[in-house]
N, CA, C and O atoms as a Tinker XYZ file with bonds, in Angstrom:
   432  protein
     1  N     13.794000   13.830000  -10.224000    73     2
     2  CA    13.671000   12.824000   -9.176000    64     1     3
     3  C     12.189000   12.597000   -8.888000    63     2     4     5
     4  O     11.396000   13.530000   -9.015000    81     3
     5  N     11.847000   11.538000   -8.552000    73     3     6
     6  CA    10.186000   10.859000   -8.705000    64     5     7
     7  C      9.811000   11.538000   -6.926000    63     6     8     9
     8  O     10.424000   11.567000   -5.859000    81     7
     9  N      8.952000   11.834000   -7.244000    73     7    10
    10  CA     7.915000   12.439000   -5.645000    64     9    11
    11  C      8.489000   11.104000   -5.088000    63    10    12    13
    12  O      8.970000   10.199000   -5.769000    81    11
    13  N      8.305000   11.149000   -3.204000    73    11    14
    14  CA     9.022000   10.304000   -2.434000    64    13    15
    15  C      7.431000    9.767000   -2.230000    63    14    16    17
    16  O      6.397000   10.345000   -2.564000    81    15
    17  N      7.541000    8.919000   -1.797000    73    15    18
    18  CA     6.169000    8.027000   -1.422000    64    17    19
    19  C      6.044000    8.082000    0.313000    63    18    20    21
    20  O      6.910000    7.678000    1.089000    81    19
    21  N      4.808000    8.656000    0.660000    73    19    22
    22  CA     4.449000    8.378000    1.601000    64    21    23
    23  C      4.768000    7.398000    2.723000    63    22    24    25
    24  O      5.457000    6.487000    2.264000    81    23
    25  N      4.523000    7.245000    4.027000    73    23    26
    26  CA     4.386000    5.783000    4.900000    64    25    27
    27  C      3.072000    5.040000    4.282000    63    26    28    29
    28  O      3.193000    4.099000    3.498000    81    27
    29  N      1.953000    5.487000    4.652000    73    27    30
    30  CA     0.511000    4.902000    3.944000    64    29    31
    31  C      0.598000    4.227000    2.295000    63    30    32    33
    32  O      0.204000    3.094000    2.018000    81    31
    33  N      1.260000    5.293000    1.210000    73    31    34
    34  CA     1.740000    4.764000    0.062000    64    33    35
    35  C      2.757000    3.107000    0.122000    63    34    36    37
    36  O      2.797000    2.054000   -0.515000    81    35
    37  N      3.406000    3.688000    1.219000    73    35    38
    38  CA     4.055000    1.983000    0.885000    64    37    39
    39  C      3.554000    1.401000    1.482000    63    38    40    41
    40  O      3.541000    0.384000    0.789000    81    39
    41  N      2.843000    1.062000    2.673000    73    39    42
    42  CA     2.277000    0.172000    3.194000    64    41    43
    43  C      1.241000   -0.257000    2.420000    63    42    44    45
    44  O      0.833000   -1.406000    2.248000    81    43
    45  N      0.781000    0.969000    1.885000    73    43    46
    46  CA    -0.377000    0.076000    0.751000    64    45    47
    47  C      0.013000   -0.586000   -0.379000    63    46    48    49
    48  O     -0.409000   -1.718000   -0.616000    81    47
    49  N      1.009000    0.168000   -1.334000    73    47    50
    50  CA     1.847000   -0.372000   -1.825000    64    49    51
    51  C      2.166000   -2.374000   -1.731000    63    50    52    53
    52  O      1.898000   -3.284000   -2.516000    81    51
    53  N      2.718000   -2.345000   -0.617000    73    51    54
    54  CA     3.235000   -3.199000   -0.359000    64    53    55
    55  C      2.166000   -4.587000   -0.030000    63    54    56    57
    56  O      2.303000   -5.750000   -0.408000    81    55
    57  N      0.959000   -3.908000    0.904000    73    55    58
    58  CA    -0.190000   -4.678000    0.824000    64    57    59
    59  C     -0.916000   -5.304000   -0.477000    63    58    60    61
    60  O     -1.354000   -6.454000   -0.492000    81    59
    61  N     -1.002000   -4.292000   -1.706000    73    59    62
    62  CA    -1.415000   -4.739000   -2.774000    64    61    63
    63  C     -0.474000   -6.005000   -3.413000    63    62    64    65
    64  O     -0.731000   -7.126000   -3.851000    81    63
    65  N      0.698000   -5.239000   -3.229000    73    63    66
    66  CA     1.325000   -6.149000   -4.094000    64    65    67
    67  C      1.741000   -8.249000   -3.258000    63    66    68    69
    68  O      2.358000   -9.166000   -3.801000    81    67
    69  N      1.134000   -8.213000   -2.024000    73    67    70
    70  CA     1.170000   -9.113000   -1.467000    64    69    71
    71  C      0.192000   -9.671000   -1.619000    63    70    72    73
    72  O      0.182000  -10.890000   -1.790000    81    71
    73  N     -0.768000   -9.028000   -1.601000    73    71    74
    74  CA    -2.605000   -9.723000   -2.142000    64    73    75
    75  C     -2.612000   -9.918000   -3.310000    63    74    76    77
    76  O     -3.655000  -10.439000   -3.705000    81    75
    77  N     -1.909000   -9.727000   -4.020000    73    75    78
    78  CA    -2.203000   -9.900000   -5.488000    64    77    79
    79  C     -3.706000   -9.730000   -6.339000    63    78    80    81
    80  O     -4.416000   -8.727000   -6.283000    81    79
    81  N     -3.914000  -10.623000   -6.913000    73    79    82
    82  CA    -5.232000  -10.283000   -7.502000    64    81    83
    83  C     -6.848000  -10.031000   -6.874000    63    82    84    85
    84  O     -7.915000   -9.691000   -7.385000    81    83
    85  N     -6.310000  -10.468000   -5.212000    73    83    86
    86  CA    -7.499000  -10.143000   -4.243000    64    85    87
    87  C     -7.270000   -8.901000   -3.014000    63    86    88    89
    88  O     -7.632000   -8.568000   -1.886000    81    87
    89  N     -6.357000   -8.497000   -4.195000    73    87    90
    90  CA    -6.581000   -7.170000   -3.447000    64    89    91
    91  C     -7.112000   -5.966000   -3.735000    63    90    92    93
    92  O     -6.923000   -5.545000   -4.876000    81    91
    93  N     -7.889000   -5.139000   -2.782000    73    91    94
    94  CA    -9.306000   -4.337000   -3.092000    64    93    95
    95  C     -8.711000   -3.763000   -1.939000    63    94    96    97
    96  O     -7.769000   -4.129000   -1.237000    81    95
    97  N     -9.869000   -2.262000   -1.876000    73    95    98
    98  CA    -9.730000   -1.324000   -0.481000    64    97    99
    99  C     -9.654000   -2.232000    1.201000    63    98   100   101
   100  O     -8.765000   -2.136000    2.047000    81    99
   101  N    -10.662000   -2.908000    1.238000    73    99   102
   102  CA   -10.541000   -3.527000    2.665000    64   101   103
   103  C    -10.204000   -4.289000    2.890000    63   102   104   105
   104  O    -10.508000   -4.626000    4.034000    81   103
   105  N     -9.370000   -5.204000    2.166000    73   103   106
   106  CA    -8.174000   -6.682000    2.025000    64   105   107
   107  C     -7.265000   -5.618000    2.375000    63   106   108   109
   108  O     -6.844000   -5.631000    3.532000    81   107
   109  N     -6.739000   -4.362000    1.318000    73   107   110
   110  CA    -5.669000   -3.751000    1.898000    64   109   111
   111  C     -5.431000   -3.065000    3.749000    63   110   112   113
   112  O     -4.543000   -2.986000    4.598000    81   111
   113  N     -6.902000   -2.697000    3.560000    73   111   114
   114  CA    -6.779000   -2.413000    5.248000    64   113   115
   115  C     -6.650000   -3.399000    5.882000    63   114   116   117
   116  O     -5.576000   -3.270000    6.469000    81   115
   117  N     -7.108000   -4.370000    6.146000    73   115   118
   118  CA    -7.122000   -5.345000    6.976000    64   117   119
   119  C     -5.629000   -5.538000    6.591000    63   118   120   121
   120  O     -4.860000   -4.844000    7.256000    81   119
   121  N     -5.113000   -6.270000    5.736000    73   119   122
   122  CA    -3.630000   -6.197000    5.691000    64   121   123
   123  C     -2.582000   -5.649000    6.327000    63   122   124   125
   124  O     -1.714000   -6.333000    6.869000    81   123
   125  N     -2.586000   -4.001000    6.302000    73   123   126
   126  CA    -2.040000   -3.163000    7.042000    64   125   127
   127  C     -2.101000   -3.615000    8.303000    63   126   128   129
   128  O     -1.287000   -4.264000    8.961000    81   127
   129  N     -3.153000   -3.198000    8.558000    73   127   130
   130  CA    -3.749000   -3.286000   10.398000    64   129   131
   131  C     -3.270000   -5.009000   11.077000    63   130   132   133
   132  O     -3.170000   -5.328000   12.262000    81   131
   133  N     -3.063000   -5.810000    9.930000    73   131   134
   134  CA    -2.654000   -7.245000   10.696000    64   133   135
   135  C     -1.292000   -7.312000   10.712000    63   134   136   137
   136  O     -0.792000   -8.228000   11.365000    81   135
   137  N     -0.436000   -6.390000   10.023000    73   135   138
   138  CA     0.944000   -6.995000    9.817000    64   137   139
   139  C      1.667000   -5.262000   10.799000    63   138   140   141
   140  O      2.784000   -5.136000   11.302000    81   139
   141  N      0.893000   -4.550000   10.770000    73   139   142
   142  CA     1.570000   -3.340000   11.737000    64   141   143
   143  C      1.032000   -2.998000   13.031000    63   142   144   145
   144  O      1.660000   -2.710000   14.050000    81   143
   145  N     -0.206000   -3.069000   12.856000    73   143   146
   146  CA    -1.296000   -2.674000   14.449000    64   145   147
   147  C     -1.942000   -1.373000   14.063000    63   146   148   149
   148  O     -2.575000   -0.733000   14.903000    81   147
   149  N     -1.786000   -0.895000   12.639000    73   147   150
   150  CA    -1.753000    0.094000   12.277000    64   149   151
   151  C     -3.278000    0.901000   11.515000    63   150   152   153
   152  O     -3.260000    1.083000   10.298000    81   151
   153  N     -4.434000    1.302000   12.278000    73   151   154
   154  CA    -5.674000    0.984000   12.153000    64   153   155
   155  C     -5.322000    2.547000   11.133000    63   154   156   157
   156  O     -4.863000    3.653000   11.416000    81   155
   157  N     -5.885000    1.813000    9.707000    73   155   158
   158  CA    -5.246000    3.289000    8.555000    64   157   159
   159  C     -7.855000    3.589000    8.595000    63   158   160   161
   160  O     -8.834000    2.843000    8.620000    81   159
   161  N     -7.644000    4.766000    8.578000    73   159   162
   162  CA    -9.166000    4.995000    7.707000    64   161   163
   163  C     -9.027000    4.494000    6.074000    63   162   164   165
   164  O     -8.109000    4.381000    5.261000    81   163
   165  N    -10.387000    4.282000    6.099000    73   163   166
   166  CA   -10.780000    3.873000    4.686000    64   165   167
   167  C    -10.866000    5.333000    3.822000    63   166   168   169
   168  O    -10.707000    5.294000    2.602000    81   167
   169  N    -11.039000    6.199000    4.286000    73   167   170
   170  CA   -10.737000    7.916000    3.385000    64   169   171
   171  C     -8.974000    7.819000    3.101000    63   170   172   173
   172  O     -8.489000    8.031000    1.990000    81   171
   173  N     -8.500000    7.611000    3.809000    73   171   174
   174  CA    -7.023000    7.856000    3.817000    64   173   175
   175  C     -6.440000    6.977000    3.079000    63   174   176   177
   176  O     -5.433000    7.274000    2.436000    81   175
   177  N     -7.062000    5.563000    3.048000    73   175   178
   178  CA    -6.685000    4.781000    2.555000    64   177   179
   179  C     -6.893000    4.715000    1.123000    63   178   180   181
   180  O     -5.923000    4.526000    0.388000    81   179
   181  N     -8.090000    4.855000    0.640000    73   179   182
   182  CA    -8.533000    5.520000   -0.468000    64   181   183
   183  C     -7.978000    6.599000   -1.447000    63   182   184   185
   184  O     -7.883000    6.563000   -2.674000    81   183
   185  N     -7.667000    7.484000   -0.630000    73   183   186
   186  CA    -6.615000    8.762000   -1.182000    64   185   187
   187  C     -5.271000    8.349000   -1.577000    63   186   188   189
   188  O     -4.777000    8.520000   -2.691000    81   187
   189  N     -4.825000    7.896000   -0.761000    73   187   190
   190  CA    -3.227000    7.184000   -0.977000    64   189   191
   191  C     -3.380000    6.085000   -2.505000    63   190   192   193
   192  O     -2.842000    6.226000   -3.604000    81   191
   193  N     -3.985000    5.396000   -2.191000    73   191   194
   194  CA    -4.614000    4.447000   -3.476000    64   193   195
   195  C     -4.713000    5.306000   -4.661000    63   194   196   197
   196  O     -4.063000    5.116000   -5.689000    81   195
   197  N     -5.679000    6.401000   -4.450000    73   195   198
   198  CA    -5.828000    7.154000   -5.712000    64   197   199
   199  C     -4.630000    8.165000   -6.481000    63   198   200   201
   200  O     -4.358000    8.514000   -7.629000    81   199
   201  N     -4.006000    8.439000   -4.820000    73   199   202
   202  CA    -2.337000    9.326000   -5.136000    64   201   203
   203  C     -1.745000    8.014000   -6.263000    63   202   204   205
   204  O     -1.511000    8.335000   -7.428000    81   203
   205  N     -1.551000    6.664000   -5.845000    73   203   206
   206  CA    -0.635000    6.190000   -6.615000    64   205   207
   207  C     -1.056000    5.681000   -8.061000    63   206   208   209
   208  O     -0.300000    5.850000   -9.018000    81   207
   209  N     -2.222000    5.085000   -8.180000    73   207   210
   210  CA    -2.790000    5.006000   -9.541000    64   209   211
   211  C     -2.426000    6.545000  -10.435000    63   210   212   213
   212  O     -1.967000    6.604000  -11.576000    81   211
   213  N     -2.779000    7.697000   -9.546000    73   211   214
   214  CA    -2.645000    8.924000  -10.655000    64   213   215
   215  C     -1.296000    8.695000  -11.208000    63   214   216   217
   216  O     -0.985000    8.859000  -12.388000    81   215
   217  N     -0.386000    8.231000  -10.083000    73   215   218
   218  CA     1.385000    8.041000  -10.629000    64   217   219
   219  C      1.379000    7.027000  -11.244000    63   218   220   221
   220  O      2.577000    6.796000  -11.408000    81   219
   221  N      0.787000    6.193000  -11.738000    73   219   222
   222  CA     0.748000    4.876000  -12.683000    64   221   223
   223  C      1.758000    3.776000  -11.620000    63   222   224   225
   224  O      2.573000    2.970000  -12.069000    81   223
   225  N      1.570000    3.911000  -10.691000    73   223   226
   226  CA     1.927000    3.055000   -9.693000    64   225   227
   227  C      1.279000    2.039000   -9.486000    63   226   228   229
   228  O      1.843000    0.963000   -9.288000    81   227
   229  N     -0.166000    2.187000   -9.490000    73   227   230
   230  CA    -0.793000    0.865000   -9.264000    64   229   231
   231  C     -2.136000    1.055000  -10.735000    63   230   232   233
   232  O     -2.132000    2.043000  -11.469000    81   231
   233  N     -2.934000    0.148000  -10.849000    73   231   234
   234  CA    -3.715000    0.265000  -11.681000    64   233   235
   235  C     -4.951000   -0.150000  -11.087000    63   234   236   237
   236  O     -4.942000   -0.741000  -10.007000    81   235
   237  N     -5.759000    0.046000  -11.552000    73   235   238
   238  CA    -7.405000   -0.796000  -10.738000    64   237   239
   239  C     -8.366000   -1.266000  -12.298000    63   238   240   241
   240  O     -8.253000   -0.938000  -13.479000    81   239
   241  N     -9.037000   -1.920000  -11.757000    73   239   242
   242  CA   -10.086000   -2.277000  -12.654000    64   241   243
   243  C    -11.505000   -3.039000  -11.649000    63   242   244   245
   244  O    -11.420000   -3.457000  -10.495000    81   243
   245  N    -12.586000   -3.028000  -12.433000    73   243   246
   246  CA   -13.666000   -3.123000  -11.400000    64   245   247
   247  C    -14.206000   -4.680000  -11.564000    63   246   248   249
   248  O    -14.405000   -5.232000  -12.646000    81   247
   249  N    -14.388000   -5.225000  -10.349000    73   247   250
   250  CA   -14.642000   -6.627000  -10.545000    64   249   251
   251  C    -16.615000   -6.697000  -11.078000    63   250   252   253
   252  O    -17.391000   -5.750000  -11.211000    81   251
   253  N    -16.898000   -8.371000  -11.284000    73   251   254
   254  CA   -18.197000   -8.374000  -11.299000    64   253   255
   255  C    -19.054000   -8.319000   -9.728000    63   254   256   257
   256  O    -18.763000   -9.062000   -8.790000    81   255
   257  N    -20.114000   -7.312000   -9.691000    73   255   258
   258  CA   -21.074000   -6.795000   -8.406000    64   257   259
   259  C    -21.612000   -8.448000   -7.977000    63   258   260   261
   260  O    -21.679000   -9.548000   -8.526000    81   259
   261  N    -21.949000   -7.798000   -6.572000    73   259   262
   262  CA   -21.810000   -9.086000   -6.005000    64   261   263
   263  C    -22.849000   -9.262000   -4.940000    63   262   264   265
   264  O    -22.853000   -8.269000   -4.212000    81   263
   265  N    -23.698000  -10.128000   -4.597000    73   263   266
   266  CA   -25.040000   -9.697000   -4.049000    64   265   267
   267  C    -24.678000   -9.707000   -2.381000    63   266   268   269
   268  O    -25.591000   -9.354000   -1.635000    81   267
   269  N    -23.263000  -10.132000   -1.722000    73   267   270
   270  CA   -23.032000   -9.816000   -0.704000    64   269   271
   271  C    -23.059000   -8.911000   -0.752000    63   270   272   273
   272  O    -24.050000   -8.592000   -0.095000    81   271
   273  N    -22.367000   -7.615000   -1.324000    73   271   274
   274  CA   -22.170000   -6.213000   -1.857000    64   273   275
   275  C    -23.309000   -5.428000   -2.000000    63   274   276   277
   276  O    -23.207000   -4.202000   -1.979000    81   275
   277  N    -24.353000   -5.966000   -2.139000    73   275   278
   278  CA   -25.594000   -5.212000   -2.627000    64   277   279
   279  C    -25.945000   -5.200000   -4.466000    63   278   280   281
   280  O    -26.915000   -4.971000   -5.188000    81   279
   281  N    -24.582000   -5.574000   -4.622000    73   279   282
   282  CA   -25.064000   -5.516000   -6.324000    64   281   283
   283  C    -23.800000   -4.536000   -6.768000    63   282   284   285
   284  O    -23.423000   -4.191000   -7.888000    81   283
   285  N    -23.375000   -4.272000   -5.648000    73   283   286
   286  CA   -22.149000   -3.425000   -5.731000    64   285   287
   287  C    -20.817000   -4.301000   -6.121000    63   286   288   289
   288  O    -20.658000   -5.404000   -5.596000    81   287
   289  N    -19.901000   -3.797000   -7.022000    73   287   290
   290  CA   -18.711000   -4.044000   -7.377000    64   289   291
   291  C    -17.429000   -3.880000   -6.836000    63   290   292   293
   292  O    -17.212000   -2.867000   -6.171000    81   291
   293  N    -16.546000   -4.706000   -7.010000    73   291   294
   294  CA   -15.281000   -4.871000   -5.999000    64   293   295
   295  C    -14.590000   -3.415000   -6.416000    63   294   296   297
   296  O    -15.397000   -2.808000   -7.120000    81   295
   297  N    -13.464000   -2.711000   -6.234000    73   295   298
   298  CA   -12.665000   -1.706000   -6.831000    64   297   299
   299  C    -11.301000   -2.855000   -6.698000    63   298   300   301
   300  O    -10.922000   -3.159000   -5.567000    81   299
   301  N    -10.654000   -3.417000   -7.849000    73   299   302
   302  CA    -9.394000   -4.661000   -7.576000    64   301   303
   303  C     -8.344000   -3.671000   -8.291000    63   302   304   305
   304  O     -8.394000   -3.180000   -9.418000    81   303
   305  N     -7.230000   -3.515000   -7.120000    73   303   306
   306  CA    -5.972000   -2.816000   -7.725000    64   305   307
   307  C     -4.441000   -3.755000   -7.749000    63   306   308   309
   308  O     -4.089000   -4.457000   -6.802000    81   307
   309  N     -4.066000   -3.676000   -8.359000    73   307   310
   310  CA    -2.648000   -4.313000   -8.184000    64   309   311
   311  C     -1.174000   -3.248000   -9.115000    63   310   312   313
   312  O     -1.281000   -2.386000   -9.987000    81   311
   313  N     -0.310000   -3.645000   -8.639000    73   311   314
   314  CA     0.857000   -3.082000   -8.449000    64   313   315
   315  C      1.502000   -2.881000  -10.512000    63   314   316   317
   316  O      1.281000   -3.762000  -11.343000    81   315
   317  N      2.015000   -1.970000  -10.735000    73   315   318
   318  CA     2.425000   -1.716000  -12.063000    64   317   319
   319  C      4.054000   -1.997000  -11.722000    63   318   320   321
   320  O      4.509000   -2.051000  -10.579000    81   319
   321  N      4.851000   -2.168000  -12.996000    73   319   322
   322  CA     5.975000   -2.164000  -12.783000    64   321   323
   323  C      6.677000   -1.482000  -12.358000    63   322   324   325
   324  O      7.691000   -1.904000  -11.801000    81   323
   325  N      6.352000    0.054000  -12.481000    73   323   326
   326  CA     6.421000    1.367000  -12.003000    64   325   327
   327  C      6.467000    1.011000  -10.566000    63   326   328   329
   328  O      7.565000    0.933000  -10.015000    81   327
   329  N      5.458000    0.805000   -9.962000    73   327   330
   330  CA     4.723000    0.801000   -8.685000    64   329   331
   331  C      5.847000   -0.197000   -7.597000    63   330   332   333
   332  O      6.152000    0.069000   -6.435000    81   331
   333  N      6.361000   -1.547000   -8.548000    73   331   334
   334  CA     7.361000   -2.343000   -8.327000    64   333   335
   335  C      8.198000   -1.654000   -7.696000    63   334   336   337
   336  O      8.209000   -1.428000   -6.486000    81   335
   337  N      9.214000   -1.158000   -8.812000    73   335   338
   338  CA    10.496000   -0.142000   -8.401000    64   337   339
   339  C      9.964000    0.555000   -7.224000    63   338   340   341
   340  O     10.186000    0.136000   -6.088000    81   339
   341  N      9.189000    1.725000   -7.489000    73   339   342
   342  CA     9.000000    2.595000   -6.418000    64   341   343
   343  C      9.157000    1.683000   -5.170000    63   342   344   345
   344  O      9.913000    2.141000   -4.314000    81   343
   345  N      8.662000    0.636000   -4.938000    73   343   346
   346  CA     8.650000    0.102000   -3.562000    64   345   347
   347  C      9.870000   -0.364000   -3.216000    63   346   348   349
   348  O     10.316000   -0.156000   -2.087000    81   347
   349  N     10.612000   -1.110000   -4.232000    73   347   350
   350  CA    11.538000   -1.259000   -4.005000    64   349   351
   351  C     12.448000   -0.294000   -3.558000    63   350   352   353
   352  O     13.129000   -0.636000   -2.591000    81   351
   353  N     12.649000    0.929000   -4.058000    73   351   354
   354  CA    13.263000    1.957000   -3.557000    64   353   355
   355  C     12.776000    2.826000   -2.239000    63   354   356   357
   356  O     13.353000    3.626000   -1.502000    81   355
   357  N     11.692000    2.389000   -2.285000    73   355   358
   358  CA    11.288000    3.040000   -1.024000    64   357   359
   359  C     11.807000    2.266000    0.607000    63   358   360   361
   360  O     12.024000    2.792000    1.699000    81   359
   361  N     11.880000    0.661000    0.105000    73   359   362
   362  CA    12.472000   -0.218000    1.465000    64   361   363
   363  C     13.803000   -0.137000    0.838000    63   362   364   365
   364  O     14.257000   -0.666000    1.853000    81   363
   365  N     14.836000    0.032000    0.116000    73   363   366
   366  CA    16.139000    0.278000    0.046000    64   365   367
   367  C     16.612000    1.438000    0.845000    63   366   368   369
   368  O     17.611000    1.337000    1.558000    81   367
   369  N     15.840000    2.679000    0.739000    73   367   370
   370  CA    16.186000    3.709000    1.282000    64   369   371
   371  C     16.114000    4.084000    2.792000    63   370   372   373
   372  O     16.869000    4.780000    3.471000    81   371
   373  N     14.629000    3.206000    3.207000    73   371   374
   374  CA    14.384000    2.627000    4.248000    64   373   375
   375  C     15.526000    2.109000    5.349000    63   374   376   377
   376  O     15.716000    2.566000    6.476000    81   375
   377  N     16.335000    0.850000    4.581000    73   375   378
   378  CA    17.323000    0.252000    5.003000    64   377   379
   379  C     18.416000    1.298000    5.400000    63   378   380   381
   380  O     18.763000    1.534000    6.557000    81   379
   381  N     18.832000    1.800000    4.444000    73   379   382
   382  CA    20.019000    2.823000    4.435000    64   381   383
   383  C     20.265000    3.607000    5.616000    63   382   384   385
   384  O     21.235000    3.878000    6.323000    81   383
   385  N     18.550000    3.980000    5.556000    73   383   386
   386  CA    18.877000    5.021000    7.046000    64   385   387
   387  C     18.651000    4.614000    8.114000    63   386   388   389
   388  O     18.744000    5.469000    8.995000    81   387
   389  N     18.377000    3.609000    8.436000    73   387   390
   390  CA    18.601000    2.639000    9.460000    64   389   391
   391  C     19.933000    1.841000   10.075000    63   390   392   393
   392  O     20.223000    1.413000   11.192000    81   391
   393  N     20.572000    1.861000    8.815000    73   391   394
   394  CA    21.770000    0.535000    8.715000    64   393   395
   395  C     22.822000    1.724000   10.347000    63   394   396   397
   396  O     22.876000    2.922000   10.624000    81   395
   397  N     23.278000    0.748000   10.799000    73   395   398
   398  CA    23.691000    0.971000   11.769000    64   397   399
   399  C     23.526000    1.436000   13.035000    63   398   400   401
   400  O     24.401000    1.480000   13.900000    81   399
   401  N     22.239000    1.829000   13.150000    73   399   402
   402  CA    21.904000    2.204000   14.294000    64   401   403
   403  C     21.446000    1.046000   15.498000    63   402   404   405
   404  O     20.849000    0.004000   15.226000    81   403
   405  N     21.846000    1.449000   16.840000    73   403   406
   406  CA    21.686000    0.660000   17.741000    64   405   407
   407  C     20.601000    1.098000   18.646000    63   406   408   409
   408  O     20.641000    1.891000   19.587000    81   407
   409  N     19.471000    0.304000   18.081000    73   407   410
   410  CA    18.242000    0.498000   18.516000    64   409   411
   411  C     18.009000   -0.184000   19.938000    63   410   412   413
   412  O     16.958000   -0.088000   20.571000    81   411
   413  N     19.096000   -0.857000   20.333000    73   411   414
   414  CA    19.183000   -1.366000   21.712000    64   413   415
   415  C     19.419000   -0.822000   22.590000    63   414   416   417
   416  O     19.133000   -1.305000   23.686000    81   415
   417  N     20.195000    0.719000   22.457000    73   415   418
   418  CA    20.560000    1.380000   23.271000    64   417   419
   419  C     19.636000    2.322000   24.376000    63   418   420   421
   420  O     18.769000    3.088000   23.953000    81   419
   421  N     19.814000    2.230000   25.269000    73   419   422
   422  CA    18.344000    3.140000   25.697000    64   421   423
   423  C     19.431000    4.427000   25.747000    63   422   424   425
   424  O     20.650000    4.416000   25.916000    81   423
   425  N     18.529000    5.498000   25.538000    73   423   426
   426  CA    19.089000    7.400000   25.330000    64   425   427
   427  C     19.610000    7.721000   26.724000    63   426   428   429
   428  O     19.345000    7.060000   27.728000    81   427
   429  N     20.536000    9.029000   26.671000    73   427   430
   430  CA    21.185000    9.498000   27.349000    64   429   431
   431  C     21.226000    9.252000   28.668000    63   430   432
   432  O     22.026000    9.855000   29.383000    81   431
């Protein structure tokens, strides 16, 4: 059975694969943080990124440096087919354990 993916893994996950080819480390943060409220660090964010490339989940390649940048180069990752599934299974499973609960209810 494949390691379970993180919260951060799919959200990034999921960020990449919505940015498509303009997606890089701080498109993905900003992403996150606009669609959850969810202010991730750029270390953490980074790590998770690097967790899933090691799993051939996502892939990267380095853009051309850029003089906004300093001369520095983009890091551009996007989603493998691998990386696909996994997400997919990760919001299926998501669903599952959710399905029925009445989140309207206030507790005891």
């Amino acid at each position: 059975m494949p390691e379970a993916l993180s919260d951060l893994e799919v959200l990034a996950l999921a960020a990449v694969e919505r940015l498509g080819p303009e997606a890089y480390g701080v498109r993905v943060r900003e992403d996150i943080r606009e669609r959850t409220g969810r202010s991730v660090s750029v270390g953490s964010l980074y790590r998770a990124i690097q967790r899933l490339e090691d799993r051939g989940l996502v892939e990267s390649r380095v853009g051309e440096p850029t003089a906004v940048r300093g001369g520095r180069a983009k890091k551009h990752v996007a989603t493998t087919s691998e990386g696909r599934a996994a997400l997919s299974e990760a919001v299926e499973s998501f669903r599952r354990m959710i399905e029925g609960l009445d989140l309207g209810a206030e507790a005891g």
